[in-house]
C-alpha positions in Angstrom: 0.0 0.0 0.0 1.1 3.6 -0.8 0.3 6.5 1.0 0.0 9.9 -0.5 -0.4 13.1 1.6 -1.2 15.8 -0.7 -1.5 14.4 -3.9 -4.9 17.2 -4.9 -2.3 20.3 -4.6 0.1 21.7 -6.8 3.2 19.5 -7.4 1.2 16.6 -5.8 -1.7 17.1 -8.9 1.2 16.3 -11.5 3.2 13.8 -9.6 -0.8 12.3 -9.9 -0.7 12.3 -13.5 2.8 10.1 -13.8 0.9 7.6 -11.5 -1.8 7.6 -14.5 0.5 7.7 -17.6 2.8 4.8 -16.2 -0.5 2.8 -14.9 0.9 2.3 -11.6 -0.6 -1.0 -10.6 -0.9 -1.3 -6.6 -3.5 0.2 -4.0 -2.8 3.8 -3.2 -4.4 5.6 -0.3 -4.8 9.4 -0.5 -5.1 11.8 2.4 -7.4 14.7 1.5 -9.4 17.0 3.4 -13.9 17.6 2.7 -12.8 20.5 0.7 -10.9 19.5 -1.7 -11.0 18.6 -5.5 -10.9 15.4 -5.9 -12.3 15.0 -9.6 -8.4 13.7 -10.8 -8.4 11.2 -8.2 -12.4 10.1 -8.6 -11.5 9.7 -12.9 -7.7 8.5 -12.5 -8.5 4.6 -13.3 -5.7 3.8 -10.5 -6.6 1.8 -7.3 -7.2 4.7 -4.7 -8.6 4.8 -1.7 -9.5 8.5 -0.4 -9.1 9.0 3.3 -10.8 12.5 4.7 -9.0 13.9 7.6 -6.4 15.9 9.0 -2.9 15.6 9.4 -3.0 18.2 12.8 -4.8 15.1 13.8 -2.3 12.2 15.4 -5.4 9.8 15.6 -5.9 10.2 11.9 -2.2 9.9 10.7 -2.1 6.4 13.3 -5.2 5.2 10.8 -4.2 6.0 7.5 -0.7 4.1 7.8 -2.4 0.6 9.4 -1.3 -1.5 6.4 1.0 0.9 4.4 4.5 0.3 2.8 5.6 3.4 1.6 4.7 6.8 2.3 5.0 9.7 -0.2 4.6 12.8 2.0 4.0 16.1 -0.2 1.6 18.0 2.2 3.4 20.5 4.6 6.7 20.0 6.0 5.5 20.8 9.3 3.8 17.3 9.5 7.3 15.3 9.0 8.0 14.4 12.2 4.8 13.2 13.2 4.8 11.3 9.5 7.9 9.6 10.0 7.4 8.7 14.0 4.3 7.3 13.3 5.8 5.3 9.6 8.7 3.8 12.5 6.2 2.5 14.8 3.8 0.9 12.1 7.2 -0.5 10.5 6.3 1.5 7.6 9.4 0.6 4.9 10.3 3.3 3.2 9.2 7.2 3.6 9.8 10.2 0.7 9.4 13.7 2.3 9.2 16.5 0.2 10.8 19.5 1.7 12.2 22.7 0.6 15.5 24.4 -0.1 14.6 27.4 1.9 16.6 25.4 4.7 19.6 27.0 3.2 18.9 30.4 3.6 20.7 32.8 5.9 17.7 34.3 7.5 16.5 33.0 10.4 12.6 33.4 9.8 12.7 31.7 6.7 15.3 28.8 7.3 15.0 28.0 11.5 11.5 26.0 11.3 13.2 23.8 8.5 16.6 23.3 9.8 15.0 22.1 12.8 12.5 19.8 11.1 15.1 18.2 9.3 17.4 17.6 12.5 14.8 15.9 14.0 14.6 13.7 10.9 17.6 12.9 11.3 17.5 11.6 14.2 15.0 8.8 13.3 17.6 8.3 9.8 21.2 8.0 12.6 19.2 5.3 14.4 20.3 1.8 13.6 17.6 0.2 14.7 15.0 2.2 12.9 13.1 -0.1 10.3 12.2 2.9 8.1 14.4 4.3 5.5 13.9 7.9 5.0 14.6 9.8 1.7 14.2 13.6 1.3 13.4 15.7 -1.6 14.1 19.6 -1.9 12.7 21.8 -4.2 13.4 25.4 -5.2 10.8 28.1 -5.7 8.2 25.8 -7.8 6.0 27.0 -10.3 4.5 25.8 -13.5 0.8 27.3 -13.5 -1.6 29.1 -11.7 -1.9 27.5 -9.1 1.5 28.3 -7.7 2.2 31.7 -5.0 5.5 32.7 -7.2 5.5 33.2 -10.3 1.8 33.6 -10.7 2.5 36.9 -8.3 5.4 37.7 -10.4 2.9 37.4 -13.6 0.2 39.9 -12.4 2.9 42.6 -11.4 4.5 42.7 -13.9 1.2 42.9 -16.4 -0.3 45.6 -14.3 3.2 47.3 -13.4 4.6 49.9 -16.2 7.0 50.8 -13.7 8.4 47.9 -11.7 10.9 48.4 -8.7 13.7 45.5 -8.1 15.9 45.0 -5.4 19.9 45.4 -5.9 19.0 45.5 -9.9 17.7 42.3 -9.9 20.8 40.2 -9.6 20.2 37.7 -7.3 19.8 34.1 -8.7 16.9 31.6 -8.4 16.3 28.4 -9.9 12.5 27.9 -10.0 11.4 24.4 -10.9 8.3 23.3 -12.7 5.4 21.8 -11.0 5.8 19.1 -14.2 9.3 18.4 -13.0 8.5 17.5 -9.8 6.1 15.1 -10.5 8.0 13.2 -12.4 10.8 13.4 -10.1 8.4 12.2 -7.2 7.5 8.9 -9.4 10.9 8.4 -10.4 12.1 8.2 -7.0 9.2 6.1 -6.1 10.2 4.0 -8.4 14.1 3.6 -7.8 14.5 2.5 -4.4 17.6 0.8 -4.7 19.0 4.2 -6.0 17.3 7.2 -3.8 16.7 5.5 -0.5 17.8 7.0 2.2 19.3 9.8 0.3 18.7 13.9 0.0 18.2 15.8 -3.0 17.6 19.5 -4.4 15.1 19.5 -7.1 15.8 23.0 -9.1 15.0 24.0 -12.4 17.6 23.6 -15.6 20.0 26.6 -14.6 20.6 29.8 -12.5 18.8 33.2 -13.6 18.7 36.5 -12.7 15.6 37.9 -10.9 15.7 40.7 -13.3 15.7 38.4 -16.1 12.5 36.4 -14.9 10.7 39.6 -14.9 12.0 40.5 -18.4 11.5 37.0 -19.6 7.3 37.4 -18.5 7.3 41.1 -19.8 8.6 40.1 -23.2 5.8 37.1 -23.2 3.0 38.8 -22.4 4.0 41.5 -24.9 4.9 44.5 -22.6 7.0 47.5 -22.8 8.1 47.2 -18.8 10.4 49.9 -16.7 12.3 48.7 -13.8 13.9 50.8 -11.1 16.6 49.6 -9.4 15.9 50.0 -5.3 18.7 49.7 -2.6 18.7 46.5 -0.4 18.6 49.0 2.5 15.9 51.0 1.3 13.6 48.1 0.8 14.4 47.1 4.3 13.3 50.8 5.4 10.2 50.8 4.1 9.3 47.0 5.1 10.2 47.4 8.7 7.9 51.2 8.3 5.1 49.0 6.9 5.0 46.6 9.7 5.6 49.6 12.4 2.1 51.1 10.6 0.6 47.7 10.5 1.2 47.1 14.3 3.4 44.2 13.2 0.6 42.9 11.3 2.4 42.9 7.9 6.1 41.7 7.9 7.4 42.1 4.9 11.1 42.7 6.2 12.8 39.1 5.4 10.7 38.4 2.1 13.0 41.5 1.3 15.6 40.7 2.1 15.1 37.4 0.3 14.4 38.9 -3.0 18.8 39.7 -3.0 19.5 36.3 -1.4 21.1 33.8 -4.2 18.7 31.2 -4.2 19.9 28.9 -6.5 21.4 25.1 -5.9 22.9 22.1 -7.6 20.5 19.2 -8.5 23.4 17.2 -10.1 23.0 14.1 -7.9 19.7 14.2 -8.5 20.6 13.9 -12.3 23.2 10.8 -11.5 20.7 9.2 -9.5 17.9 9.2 -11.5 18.4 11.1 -14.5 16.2 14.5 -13.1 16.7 16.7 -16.4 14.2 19.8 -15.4 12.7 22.2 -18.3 14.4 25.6 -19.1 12.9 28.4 -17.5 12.1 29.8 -20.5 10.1 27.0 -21.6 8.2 26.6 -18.4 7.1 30.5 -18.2 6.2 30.5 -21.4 3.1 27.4 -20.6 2.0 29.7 -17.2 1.9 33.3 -19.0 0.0 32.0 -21.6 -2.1 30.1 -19.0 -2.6 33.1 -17.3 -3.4 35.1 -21.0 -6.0 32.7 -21.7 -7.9 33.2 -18.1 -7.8 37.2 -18.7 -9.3 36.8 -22.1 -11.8 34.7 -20.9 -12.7 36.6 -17.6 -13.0 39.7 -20.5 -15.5 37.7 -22.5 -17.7 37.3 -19.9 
């Protein structure tokens, strides 16, 4: 039995959909909550079993893994530990966590909760009598379509923006990876066992780019004529931490700032010895979503 947490959101939806292309044969059973959309899962043809609950709930996590033999955990890092305590005692074989590479960034707010998630994890992996075998996946900044809280953003800015402000020029690097990608990465890995067990891996898009070259990249597709100012790192600090002095600390603003000229970009080369991960340009990718989000705005004008 397979367990799937999150398999109705973004990256989950498309790591879905290599389940249905290969025809993956044995029983899967899917955590999902009352509200979500389960119309992929109701029409995939595959052997699922839904399972309503929540994950915040230890009771329901103990009942979903009676009988399970791996465990593909997408859903919310947050609910790792729990996951793979719980996968230990119900001598679960083999658990895939899907984290994130914000565990490598120098600010504390974005990069604390992770790190210690991921020592804790560790924990359960350095102990030699621990039945489970515990493999971790890390992807960049992921986007891909509409669904996603990056470049969707990025998208509407820029397409309402004329004049668009960037931090230090734009410099900084990011390696965004496509929702697409990581679904077949997810099945892959799945799939090779005697390769990825027990192993970590950064799941990034094809190469590096500048910021400022994202936002010219969606200017040029959806066929505007965009101006971008160049604000100081310190400036954009100013007027974050004045924001959230306004707000009454309400909106916080100040390390998503001072993100935006943090190099966010990492190596997913043994990802690509392992199991032959070869990701999508950039350009490619951005080029499906702006024209995903084109179509929506003609049709929202048609109505």
């Amino acid at each position: 039995m397979l367990l799937v947490t999150g398999i109705t959101g973004h990256s989950g939806r498309y790591f879905l959909q290599e389940l249905i292309k290969n025809k993956y044969e044995g029983p899967i059973r899917c955590t999902v909550r009352e509200t979500s959309n389960t119309f992929l899962l109701d029409n995939s043809g595959l052997k699922i079993e839904k399972v309503f609950g929540d994950l915040n709930d230890q009771d329901f996590i103990d009942r979903v893994m009676d009988g399970v033999e791996v465990v593909i955990h997408i859903y919310n890092i947050h609910h790792s530990p729990n996951i793979v305590q719980t996968a230990i005692e119900k001598k679960v074989k083999r658990v895939i966590l899907v984290h994130t590479t914000g565990i490598y960034s120098q600010f504390k707010y974005a990069s604390k909760g992770y790190k210690l998630i991921e020592e804790r994890i560790s924990q359960f992996k350095n102990d030699t009598k621990c039945p489970t075998s515990i493999t971790i996946l890390r992807p960049s900044m992921i986007y891909g379509d509409l669904c996603d809280s990056n470049m969707s953003k990025f998208i509407k800015m820029v397409d309402k923006l004329r004049i668009m402000p960037v931090i230090s020029r734009g410099n900084s690097l990011i390696q965004p990876v496509n929702a697409r990608d990581l679904g077949k990465a997810f099945f892959t890995v799945l799939m090779s066992p005697e390769k990825t067990v027990g192993n970590a891996y950064d799941l990034t898009g094809e190469m590096p780019i500048k910021l400022i070259d994202v936002f010219k990249l969606i200017s040029k597709e959806l066929n505007k004529k965009t101006f971008f100012i160049s604000v100081p790192l310190s400036l954009g600090v100013l007027m974050a931490r004045v924001l959230k002095i306004l707000t009454l600390g309400k909106i916080n603003y100040i390390e998503k700032v001072q993100r935006m000229a943090e190099n966010r970009n990492y190596s997913h080369d043994n990802a690509t010895y392992d199991f032959n991960y070869e990701p999508m340009s950039f350009e490619k990718g951005i080029i499906i979503e702006v024209q995903e989000y084109l179509k929506k705005k003609e049709g929202s004008k048609s109505k």
